[in-house]
DRENZA-108786 format. One record per residue (C-alpha): residue in three letters; chain; x, y, z. Coordinates in pm, whole numbers. Layout:
- ALA:A:X:Y:Z
...
This chain:
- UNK:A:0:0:0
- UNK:A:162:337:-93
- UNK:A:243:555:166
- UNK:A:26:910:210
- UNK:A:201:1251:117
- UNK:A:335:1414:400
- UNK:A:72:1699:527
- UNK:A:178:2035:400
- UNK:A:358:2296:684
- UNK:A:295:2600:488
- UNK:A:40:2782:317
- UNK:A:57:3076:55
- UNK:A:-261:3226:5
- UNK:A:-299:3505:-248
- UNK:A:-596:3815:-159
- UNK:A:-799:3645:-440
- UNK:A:-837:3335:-246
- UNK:A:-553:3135:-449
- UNK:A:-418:2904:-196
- UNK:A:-54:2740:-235
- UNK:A:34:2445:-20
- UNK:A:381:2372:22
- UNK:A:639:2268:262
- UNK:A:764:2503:496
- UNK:A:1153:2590:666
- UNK:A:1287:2855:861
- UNK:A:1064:3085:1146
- UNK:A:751:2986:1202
- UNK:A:371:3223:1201
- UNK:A:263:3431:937
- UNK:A:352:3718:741
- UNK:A:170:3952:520
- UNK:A:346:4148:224
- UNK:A:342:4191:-123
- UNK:A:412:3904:-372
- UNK:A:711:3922:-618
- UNK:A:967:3718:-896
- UNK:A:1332:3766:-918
- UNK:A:1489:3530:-1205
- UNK:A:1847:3550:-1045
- UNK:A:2047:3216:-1043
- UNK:A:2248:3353:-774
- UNK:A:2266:3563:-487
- UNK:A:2003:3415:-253
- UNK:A:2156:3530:41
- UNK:A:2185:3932:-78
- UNK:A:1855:3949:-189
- UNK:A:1711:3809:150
- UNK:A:1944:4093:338
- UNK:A:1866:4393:30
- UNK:A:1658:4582:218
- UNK:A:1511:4716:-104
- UNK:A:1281:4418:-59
- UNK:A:1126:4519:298
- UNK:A:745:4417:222
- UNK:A:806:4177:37
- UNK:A:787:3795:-22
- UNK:A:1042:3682:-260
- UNK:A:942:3389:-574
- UNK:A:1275:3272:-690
- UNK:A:1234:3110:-1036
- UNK:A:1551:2900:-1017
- UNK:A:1545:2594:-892
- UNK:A:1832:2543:-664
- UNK:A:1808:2785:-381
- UNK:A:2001:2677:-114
- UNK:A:2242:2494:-211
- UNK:A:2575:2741:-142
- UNK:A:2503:2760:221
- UNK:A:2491:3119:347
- UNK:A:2794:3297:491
- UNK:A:2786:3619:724
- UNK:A:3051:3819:439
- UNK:A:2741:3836:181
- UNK:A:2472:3994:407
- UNK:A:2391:4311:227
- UNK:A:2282:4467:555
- UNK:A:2318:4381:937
- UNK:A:1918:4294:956
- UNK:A:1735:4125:719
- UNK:A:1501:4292:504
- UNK:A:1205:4021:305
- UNK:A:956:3919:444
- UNK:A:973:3554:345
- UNK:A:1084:3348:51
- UNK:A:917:3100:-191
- UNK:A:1113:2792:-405
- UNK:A:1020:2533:-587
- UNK:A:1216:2258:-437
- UNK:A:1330:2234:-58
- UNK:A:1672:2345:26
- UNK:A:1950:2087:33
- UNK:A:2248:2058:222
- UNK:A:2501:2334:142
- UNK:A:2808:2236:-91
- UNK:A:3043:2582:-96
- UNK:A:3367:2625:46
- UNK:A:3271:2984:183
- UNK:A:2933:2848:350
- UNK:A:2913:2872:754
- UNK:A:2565:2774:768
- UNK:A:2266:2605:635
- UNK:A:1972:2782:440
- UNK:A:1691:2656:712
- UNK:A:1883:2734:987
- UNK:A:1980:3061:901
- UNK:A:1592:3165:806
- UNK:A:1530:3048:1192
- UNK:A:1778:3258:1275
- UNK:A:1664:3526:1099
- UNK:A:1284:3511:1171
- UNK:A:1179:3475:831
- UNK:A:943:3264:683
- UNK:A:1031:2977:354
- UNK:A:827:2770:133
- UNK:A:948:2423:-96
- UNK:A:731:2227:-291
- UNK:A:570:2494:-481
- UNK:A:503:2525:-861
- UNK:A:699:2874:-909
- UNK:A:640:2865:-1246
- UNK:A:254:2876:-1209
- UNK:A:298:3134:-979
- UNK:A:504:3352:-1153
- UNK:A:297:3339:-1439
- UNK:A:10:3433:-1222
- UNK:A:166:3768:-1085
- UNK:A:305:3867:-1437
- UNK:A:-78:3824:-1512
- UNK:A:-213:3999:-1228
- UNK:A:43:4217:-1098
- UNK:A:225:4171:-788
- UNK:A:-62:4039:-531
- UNK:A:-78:4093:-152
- UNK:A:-18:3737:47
- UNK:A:-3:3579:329
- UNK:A:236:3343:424
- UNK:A:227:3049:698
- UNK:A:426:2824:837
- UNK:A:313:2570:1085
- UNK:A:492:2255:1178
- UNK:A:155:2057:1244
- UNK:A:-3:2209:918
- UNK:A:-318:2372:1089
- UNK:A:-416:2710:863
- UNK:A:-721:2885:861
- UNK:A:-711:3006:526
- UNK:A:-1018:3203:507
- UNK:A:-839:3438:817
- UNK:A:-480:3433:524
- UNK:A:-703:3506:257
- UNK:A:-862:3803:426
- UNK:A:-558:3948:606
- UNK:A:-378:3956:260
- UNK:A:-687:4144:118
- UNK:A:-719:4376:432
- UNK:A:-304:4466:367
- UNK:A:-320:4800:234
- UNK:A:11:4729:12
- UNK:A:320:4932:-60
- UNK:A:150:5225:-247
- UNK:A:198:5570:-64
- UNK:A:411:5356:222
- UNK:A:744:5511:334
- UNK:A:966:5225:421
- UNK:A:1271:5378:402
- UNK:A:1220:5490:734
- UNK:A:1183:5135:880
- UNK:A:1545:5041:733
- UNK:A:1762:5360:726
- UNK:A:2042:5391:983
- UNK:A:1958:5507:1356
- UNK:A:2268:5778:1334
- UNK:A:2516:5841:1099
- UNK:A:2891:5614:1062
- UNK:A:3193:5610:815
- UNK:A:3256:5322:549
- UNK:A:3574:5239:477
- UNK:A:3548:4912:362
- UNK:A:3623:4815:-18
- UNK:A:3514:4519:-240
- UNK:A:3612:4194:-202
- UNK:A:3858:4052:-389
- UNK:A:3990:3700:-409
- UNK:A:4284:3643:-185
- UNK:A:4225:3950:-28
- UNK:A:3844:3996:87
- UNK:A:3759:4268:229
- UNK:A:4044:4486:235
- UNK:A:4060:4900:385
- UNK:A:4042:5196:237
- UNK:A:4329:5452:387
- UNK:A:4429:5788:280
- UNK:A:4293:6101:231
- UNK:A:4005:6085:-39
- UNK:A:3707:6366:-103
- UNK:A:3433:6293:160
- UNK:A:3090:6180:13
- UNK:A:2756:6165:230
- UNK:A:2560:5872:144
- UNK:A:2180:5890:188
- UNK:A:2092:5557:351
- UNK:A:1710:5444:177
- UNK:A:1818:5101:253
- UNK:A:2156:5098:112
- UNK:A:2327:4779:31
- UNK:A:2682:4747:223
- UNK:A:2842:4630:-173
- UNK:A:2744:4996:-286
- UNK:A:2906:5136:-7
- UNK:A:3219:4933:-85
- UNK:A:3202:5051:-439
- UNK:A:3240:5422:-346
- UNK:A:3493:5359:-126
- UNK:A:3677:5115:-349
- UNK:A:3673:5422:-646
- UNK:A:3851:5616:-364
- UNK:A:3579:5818:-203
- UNK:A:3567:5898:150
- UNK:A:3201:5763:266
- UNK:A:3025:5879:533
- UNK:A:2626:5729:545
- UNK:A:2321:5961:667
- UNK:A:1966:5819:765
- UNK:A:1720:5890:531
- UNK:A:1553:6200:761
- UNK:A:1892:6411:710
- UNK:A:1826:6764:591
- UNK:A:1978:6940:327
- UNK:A:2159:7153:653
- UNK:A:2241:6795:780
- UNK:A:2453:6670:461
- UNK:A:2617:7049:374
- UNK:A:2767:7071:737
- UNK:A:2981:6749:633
- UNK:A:3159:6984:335
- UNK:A:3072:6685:92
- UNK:A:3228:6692:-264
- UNK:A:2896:6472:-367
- UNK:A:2600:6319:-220
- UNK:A:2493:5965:-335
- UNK:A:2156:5816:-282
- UNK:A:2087:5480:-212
- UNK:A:1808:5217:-284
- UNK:A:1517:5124:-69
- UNK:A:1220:4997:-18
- UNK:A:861:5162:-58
- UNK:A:655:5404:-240
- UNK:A:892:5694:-335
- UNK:A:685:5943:-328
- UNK:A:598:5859:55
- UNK:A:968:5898:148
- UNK:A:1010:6214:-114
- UNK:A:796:6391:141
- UNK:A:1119:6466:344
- UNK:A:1407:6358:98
- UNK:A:1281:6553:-174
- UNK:A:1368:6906:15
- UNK:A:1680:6790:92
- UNK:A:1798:6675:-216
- UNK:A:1655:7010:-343
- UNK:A:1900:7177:-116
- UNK:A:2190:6972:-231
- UNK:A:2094:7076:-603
- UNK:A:2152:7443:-522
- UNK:A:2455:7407:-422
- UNK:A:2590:7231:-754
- UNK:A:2716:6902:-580
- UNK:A:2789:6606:-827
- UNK:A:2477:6362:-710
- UNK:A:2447:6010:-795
- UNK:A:2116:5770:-725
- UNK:A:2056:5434:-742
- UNK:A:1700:5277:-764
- UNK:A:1509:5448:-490
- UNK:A:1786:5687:-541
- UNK:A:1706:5757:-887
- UNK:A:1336:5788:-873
- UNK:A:1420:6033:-518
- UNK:A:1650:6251:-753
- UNK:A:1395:6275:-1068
- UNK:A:1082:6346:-830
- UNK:A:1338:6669:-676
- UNK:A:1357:6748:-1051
- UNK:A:1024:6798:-1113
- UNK:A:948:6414:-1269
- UNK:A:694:6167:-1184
- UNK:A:696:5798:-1034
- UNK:A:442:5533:-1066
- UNK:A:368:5159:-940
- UNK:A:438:4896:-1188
- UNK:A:234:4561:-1286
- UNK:A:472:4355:-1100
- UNK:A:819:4561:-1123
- UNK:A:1161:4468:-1213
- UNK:A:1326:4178:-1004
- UNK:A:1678:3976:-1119
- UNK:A:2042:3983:-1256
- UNK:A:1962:3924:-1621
- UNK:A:1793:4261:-1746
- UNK:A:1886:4419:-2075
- UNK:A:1950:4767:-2054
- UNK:A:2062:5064:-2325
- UNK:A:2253:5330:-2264
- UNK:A:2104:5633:-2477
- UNK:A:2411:5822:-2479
- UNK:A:2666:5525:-2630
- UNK:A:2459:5291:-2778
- UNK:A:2576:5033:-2577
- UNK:A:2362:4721:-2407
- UNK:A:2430:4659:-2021
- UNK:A:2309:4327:-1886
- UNK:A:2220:4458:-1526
- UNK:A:2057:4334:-1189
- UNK:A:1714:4487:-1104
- UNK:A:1479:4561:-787
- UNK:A:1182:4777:-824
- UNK:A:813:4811:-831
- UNK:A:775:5194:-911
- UNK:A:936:5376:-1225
- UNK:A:1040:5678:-1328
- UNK:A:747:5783:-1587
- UNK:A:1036:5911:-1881
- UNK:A:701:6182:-2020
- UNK:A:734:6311:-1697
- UNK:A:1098:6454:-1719
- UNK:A:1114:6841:-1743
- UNK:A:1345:7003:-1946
- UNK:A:1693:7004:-1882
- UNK:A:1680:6631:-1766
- UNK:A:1757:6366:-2079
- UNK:A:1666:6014:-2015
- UNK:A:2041:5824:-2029
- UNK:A:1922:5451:-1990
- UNK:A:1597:5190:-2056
- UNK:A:1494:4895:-2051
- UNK:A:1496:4691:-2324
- UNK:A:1247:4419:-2154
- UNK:A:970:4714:-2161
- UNK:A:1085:5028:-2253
- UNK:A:1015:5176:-1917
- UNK:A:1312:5449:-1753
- UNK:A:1658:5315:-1650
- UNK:A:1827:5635:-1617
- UNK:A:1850:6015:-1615
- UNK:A:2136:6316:-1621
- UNK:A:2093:6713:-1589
- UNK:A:2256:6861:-1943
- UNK:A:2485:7054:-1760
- UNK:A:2649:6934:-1452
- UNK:A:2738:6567:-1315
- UNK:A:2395:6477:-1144
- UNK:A:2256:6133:-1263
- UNK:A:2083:5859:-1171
- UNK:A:2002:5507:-1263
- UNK:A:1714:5252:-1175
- UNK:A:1934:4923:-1159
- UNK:A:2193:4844:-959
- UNK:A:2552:4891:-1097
- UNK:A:2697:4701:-783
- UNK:A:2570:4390:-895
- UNK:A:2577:4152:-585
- UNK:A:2396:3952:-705
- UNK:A:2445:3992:-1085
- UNK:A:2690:4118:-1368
- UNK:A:2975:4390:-1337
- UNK:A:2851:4577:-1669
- UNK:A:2772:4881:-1508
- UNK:A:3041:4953:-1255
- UNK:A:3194:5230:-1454
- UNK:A:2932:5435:-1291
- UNK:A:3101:5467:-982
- UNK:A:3408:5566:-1160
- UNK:A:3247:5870:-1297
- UNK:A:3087:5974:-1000
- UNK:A:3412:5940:-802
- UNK:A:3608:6163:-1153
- UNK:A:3296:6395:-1059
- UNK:A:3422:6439:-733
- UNK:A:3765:6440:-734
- UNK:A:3870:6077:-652
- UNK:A:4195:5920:-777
């Protein structure tokens, strides 16, 4: 006689009563947040920690999550940011000579919630569909749900539109970063010397960005998101950069926008990235909008307008930059290629740009790392 399936430990229930029954690993309870896709083959562990993705329940479309282990070097932030993670097949045993600990443990750790056993494919299909739905996610060892209470508590979530969550992930006070990029026989090596000081906006910044400035010779010193325009001058900064994050931009433009106004009349070299960007064009006078289900992975196309070139580049965003928006004096640099929508914008006249993706990489391709090398010309870096 065959033996019965296993009873399922975790649920997934969409807010239009689409119920998922999987297997679940990590924390235990439930969690309610907004339903993505990211198509990266790599990079579990950064993507968990990018606190870009506060809100969020992460649907990775490869396979084999799990199976490097995680190690402490690749969090990209000291708490972790997702709410929760979905994967078609349960973690395995890690097999990577960097890896200090297990995939299920570290979720425990952690407090957040996973899923195995799930057809990802179905369900990405359904939020490419749909658009990113609201969710609730369980996990109970002795597989009791009440789904009608998920169902309704991911329809009563009021979602990510107009919510500042930069403010939920930003620094507490301000610290240097002197830390550079790893390398391979080195890791994480020090930057020492004098170098032009840089304030760094912290939306939710990702520690590899910060290595990046400091690794093109810049002099980083990180601000939470609140800091006025007052705040970042009194440092005598020879540029600001703005980081990613999480949230509705125009929620958290309600404060950063003045500032970065500020900044702007003072004819500082600015650079964003992703919440960044869309910060920098809504203190220009553009617009921002929520997408169907946004931009999630380490494989997207992107041209830049200016060279003609093709950048394959990693991605994390919901809302765009709407490019009809852009007043005059700001040129669109970079888009898409998957949809056409913005991937970049420059003032004509001085050495403020931004871009939607993230040049770091971490997880994802290199292509795009010459942007910190022109910020850092910009502000007088060797």
């Amino acid at each position: 006689m065959p033996h019965a399936a296993p009873r399922p430990t975790a649920c997934l229930a969409l807010a239009d009563g689409t119920l998922f029954y999987g297997y679940g690993f990590g924390a235990t309870g439930v969690t309610i947040a907004e339903l993505v896709f990211n198509t990266a083959m790599t990079g579990y562990q950064e993507i968990i920690t990018d606190p870009s993705y506060a809100g969020q329940v992460v649907t990775f479309t490869f396979p084999h999550i799990g199976n490097t282990g995680v190690t402490a070097e690749d969090d990209e932030s000291q708490m972790p940011a997702a709410a929760g993670m979905v994967v078609k097949w349960d973690p395995t045993e890690p097999s990577n000579w960097r890896a200090t600990n297990d995939l299920r443990s570290w979720l425990t750790k952690i407090g957040r919630i996973g899923i195995g056993g799930i057809d990802t494919r179905r369900l990405t299909r359904a939020i490419r569909q749909q658009g990113a739905p609201h969710v609730a996610l369980a996990h109970d060892p002795e597989g009791n749900f009440n789904t009608e209470e998920l169902v309704t508590k991911a329809r009563d979530w009021k979602g990510l539109v107009g919510l500042d969550l930069a403010k939920e992930v930003t620094c507490s006070q301000s610290y240097t970063w002197d830390e550079k990029s790893w390398a391979w026989g080195e890791g994480y090596t020090k930057r020492t010397g004098p170098a032009p000081k840089v304030v760094a906006i912290d939306f939710g910044a990702k520690r590899n960005i910060l290595r990046c400035l400091a690794s093109t010779g810049c002099d980083v010193v990180v601000l939470p998101a609140s800091a006025t325009a007052e705040e970042v001058l009194a440092h005598n900064p020879a540029g600001v950069f703005l980081s990613n994050g999480p949230g509705d931009p125009a929620a958290t433009g309600e404060y950063a926008v003045p500032m970065i106004k500020g900044v702007l009349e003072k004819q500082l070299p600015v650079f964003g990235i992703c919440l960044g960007h869309q910060m920098l064009a809504l203190a220009l006078g553009a617009q921002t909008r929520k997408m169907n289900h946004g931009h999630h992975g380490a494989n997207h196309p992107v041209k830049d307008l200016t060279t003609g070139r093709v950048e394959i580049t990693s991605m994390n965003h919901g809302f765009t930059v709407d490019s009809e928006s852009l007043p005059e004096g700001v040129v669109e640099t970079h888009v898409s290629l998957f949809d056409g929508t913005n991937c970049g914008i420059a003032l004509k006249d001085r050495p403020v740009f931004s871009v939607q993706y993230h040049p770091e990489a971490s997880p994802g391709p290199q292509d795009s790392h010459y942007l910190f090398a022109r910020f850092a010309e910009a502000v007088g870096a060797k």
